[in-house]
C-alpha positions as a Markdown table, in Angstrom:
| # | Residue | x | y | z |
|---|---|---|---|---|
| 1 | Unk | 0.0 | 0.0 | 0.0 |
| 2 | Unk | 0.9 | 3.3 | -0.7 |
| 3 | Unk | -0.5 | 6.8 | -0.2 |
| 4 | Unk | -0.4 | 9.8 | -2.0 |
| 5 | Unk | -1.0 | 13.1 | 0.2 |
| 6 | Unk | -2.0 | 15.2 | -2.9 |
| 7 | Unk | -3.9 | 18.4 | -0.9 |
| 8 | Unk | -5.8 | 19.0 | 2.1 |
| 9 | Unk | -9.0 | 15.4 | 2.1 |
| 10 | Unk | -7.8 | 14.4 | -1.3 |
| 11 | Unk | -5.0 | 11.7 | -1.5 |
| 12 | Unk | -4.6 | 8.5 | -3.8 |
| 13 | Unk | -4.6 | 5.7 | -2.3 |
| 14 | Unk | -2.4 | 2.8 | -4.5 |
| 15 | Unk | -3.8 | -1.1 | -3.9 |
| 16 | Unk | -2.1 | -3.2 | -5.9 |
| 17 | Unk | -3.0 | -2.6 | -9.4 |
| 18 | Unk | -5.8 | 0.1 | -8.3 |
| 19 | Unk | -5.1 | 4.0 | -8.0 |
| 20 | Unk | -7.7 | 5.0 | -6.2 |
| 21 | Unk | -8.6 | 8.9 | -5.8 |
| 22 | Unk | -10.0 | 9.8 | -2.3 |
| 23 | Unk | -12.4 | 13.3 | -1.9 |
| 24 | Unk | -10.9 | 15.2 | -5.1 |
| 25 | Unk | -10.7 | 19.1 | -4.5 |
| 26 | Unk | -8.9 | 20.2 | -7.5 |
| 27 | Unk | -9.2 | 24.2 | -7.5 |
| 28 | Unk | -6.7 | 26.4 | -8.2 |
| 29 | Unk | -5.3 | 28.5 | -5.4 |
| 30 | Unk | -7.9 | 31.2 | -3.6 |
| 31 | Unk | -10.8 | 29.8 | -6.4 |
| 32 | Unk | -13.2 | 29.0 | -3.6 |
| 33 | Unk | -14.8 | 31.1 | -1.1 |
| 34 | Unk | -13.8 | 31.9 | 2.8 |
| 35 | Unk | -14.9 | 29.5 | 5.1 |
| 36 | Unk | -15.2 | 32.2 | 7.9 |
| 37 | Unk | -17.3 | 35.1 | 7.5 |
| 38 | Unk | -15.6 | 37.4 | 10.6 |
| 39 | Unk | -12.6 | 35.7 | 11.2 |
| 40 | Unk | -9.6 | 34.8 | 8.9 |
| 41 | Unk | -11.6 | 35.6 | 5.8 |
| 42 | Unk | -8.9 | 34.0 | 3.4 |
| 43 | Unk | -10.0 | 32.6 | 0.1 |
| 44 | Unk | -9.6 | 28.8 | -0.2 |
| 45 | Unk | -7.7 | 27.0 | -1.0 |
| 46 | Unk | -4.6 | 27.8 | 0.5 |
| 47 | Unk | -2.0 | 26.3 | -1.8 |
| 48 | Unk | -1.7 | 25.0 | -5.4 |
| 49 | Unk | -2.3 | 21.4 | -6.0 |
| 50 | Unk | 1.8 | 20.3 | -5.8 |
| 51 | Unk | 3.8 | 19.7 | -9.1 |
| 52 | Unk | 3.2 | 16.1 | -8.8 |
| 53 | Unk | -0.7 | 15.6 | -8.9 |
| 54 | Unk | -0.8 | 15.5 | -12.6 |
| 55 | Unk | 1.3 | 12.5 | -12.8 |
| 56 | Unk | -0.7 | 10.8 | -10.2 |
| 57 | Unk | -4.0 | 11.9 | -11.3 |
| 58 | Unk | -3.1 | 10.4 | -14.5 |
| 59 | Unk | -3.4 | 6.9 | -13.2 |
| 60 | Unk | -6.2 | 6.9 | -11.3 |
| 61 | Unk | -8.6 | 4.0 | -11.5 |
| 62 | Unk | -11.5 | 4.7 | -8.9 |
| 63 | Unk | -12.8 | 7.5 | -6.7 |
| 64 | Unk | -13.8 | 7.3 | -3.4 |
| 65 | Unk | -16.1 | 10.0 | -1.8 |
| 66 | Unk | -16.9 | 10.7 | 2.1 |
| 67 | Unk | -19.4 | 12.9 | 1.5 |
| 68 | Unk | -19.8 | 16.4 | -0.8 |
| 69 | Unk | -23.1 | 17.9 | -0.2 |
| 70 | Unk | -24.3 | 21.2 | 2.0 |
| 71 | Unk | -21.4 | 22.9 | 0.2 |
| 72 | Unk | -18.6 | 20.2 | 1.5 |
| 73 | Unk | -16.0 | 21.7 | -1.4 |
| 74 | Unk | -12.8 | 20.7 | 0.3 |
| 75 | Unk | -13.7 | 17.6 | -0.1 |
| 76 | Unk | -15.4 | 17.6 | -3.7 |
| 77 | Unk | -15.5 | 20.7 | -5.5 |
| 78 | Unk | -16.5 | 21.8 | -9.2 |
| 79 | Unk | -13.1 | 21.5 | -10.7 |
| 80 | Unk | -13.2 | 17.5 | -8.7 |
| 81 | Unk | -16.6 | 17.2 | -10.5 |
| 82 | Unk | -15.4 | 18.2 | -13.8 |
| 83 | Unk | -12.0 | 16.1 | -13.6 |
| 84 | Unk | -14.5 | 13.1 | -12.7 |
| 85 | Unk | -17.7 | 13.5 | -15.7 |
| 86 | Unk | -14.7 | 13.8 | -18.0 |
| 87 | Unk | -13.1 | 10.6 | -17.5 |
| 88 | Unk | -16.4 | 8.9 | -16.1 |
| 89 | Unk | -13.7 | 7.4 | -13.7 |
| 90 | Unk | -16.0 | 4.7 | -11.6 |
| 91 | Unk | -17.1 | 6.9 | -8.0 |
| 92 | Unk | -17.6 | 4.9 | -5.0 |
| 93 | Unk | -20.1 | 6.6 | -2.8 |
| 94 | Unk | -22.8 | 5.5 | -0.3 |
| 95 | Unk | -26.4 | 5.9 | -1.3 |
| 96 | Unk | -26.9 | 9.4 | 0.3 |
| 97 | Unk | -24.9 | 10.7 | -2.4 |
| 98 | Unk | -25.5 | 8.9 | -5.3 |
| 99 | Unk | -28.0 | 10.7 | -6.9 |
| 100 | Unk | -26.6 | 14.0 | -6.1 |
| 101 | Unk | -23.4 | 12.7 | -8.0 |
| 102 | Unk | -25.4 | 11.3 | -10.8 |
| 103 | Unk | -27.1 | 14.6 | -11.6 |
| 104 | Unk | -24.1 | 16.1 | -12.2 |
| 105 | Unk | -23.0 | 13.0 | -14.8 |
| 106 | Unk | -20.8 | 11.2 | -12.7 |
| 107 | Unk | -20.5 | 7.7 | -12.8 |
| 108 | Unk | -21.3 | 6.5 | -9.3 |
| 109 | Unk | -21.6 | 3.3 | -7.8 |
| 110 | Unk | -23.3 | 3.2 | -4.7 |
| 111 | Unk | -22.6 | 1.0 | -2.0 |
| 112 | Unk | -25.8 | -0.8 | -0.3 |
| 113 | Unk | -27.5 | 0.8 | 2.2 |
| 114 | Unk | -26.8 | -1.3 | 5.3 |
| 115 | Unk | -23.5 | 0.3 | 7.2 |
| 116 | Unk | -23.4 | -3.0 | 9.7 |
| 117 | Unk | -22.2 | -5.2 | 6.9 |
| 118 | Unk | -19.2 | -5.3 | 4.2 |
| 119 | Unk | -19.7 | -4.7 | 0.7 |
| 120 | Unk | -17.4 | -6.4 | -2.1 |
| 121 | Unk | -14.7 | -3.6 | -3.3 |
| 122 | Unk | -11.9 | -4.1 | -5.4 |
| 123 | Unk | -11.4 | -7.7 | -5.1 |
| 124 | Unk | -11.9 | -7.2 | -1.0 |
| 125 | Unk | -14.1 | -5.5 | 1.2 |
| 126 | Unk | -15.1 | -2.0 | 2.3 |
| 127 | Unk | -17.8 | -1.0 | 5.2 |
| 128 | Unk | -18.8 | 2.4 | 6.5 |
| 129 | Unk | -19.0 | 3.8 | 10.0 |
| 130 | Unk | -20.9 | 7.2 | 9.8 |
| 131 | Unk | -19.3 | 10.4 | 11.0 |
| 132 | Unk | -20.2 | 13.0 | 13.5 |
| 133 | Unk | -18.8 | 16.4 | 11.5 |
| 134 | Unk | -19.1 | 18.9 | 15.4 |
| 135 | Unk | -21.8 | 18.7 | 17.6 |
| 136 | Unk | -24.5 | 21.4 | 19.1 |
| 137 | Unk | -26.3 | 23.8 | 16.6 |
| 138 | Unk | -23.2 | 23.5 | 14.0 |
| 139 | Unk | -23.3 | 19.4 | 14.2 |
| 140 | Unk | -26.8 | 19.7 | 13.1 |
| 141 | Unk | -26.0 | 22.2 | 10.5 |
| 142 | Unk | -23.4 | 19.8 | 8.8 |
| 143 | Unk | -23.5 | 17.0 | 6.8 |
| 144 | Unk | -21.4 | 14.6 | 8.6 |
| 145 | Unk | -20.5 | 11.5 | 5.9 |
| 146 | Unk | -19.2 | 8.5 | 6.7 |
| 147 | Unk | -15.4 | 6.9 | 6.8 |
| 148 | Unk | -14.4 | 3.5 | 5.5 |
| 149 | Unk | -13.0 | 0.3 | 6.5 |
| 150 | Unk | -10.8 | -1.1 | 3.4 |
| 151 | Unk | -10.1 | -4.9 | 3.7 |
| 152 | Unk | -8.0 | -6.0 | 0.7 |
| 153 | Unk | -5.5 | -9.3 | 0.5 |
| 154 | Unk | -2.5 | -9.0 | 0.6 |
| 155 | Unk | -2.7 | -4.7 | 1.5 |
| 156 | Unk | -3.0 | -3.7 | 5.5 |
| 157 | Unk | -6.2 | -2.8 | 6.7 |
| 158 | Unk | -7.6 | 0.8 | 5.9 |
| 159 | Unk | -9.4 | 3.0 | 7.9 |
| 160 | Unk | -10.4 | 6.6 | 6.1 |
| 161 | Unk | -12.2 | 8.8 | 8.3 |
| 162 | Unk | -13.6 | 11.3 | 6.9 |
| 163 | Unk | -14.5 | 14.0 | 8.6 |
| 164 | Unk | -15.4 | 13.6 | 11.9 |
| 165 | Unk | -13.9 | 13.7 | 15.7 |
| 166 | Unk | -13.5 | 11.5 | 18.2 |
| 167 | Unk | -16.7 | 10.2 | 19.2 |
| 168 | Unk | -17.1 | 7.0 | 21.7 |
| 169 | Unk | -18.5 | 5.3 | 19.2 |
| 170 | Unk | -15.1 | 5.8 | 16.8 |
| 171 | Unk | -13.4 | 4.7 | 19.6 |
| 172 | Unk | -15.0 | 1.8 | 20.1 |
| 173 | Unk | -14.9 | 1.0 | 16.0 |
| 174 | Unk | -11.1 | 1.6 | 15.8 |
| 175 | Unk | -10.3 | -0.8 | 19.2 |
| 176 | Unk | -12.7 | -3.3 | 17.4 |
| 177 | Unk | -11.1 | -3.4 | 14.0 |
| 178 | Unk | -7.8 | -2.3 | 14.8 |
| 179 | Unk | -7.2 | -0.8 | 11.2 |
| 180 | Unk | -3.6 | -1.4 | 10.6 |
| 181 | Unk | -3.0 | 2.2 | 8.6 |
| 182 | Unk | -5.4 | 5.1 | 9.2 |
| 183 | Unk | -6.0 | 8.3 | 7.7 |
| 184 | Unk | -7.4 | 11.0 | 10.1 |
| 185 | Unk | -8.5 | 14.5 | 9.4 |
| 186 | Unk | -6.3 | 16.5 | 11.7 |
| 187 | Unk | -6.6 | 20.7 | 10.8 |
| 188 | Unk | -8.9 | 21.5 | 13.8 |
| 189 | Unk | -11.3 | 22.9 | 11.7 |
| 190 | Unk | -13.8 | 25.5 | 12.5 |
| 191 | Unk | -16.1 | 28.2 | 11.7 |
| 192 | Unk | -17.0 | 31.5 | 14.0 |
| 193 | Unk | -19.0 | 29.6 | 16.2 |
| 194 | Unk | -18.8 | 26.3 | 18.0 |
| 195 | Unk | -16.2 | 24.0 | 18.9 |
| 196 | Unk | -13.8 | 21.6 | 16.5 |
| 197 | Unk | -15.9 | 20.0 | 13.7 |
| 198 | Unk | -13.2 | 17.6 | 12.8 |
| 199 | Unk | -10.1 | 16.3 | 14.6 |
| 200 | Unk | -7.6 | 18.7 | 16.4 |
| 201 | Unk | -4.2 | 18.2 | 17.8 |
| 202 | Unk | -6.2 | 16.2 | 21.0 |
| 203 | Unk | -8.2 | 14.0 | 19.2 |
| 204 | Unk | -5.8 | 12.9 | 16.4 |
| 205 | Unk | -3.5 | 12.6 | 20.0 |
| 206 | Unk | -5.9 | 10.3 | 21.2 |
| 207 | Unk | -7.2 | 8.3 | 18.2 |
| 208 | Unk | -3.3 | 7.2 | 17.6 |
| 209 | Unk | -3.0 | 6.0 | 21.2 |
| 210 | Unk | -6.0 | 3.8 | 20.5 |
| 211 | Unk | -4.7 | 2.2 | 17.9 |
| 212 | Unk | -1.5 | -0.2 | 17.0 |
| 213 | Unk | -1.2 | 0.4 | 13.6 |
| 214 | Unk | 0.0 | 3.5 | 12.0 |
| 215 | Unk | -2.0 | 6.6 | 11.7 |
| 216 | Unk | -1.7 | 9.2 | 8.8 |
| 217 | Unk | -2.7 | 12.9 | 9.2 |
| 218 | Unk | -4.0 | 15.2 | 6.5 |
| 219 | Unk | -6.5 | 18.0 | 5.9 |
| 220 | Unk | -3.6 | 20.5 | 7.0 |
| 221 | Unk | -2.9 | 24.1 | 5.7 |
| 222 | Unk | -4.8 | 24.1 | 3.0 |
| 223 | Unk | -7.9 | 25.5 | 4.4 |
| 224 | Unk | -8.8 | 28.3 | 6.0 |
| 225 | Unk | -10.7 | 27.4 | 8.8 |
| 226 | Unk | -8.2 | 24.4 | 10.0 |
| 227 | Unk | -5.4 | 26.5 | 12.1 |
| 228 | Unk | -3.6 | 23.3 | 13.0 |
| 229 | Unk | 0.0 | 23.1 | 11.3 |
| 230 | Unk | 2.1 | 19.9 | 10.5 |
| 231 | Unk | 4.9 | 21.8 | 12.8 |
| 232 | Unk | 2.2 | 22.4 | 15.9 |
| 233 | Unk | 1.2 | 18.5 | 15.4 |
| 234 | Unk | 4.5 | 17.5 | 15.2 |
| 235 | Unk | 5.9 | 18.8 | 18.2 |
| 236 | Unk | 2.9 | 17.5 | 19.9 |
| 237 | Unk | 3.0 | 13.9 | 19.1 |
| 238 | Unk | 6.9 | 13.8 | 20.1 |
| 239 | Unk | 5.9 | 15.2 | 23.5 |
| 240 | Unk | 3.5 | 12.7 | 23.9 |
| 241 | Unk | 5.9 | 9.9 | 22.8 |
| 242 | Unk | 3.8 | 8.9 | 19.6 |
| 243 | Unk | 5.4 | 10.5 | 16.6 |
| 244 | Unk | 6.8 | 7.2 | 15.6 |
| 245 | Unk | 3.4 | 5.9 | 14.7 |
| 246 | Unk | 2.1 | 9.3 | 13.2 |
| 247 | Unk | 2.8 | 10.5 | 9.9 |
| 248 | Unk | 2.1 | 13.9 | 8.4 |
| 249 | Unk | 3.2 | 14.1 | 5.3 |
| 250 | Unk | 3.7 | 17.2 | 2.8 |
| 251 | Unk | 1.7 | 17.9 | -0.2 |
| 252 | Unk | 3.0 | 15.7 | -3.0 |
| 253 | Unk | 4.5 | 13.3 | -0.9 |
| 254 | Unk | 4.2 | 9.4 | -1.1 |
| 255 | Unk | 3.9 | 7.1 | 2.1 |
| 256 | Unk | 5.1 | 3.4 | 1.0 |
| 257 | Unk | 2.9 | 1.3 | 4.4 |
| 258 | Unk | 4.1 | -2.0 | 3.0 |
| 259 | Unk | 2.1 | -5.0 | 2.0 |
| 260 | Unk | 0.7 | -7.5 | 4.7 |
């Protein structure tokens, strides 16, 4: 297995002879709106897409989406939409989103509509566990997605969390399942109001204590609303005596996680 951080959510995930794109937000630099309306009004996205996305946006085989409605364009955005009609690349989405996808001339493939049990994917498996994207009045603004499970032979287990924080019920999924590599959305994001609606420096903290296997953090400086930096995170996971198991890789850059 290998993993592509390309920007922000969107990273390609390589499973043996699959390149598999994950939440594609393709914009150009400051082409989408502030996320803050009285607070750090910065147009988004933060940084260009790095010098090597083209190459590995070339072979991609699949998509994979988390979720992309309400407005969600960090983690699918017009330029992601166009990118995907174009080369009717098959989308992997769960039912919620299908149709919104279809509408727009994707070409998506749902998964079944019951979370408790695997579908087939890739020659494996894949399951979902839903997200909770902040809590109080913004939670119930938000539309929280789900994360996946990826079981393939021969690759480590996958968990992709979408965006969400550390809930009990994560908790208890990732002690369950033990994913062997996970991918956590770590900028602390948030708007004017309201507390963290995905993982901060704490929870991305605690999740990798939960877990034995390796844990990968993205959905840093890119956006304008997630103040947490690879530097701050960093220096926190050496203090608490994690940092071997945390990665945080740059834009561009290529994690090889082995095979199992």
């Amino acid at each position: 297995m290998r993993i592509q951080q390309i920007r922000n959510a969107t990273i390609i995930l390589e499973l043996g002879p699959h390149r598999v794109l994950v939440d594609p937000m393709l914009a150009r630099k400051d082409a989408l709106p502030p996320l803050r309306l009285f607070s750090a009004r910065q147009r988004n996205p933060l940084v260009e897409l790095p010098h090597a996305a083209e190459q590995a946006l070339a072979a991609v085989t699949h998509c994979l989406i988390t979720h992309c409605q309400k407005g969600h364009f960090d983690h699918l955005d017009n330029a992601g939409k166009r990118w995907l009609r174009e080369r009717q690349i098959p989308v992997i989405c769960t039912p919620h989103d299908a149709s919104y996808l279809a509408q727009r001339g994707i070409n998506v493939q749902p998964l079944p509509h019951d979370h408790a049990a695997p579908s087939p994917f890739l020659g494996g498996r894949i399951r979902t566990l839903r997200c909770t994207h902040g809590a109080g009045v913004i939670g119930r603004l938000m539309e929280h997605g789900v994360g996946y499970l990826i079981e393939l032979p021969g690759e480590p287990s996958l968990y992709l969390a979408g965006d969400t924080v550390l809930t009990p019920a994560l908790r208890d999924f990732v002690l369950q399942h033990q994913p062997q590599v996970s991918v956590v959305p770590a900028g602390g994001a948030r708007f004017d109001l309201g507390g963290e609606v995905i993982m901060g420096v704490d929870d991305v903290l605690g999740f990798t204590r939960l877990c034995r296997g390796t844990v990968v953090a993205n959905h840093l400086e890119a956006i304008s609303h997630c103040p947490v930096t690879r530097e701050g995170l960093t220096r926190a996971a050496a203090e608490a005596g994690i940092l071997q198991r945390l990665r945080i890789p740059e834009d561009g850059q290529v994690l090889d996680l082995g095979r199992c």
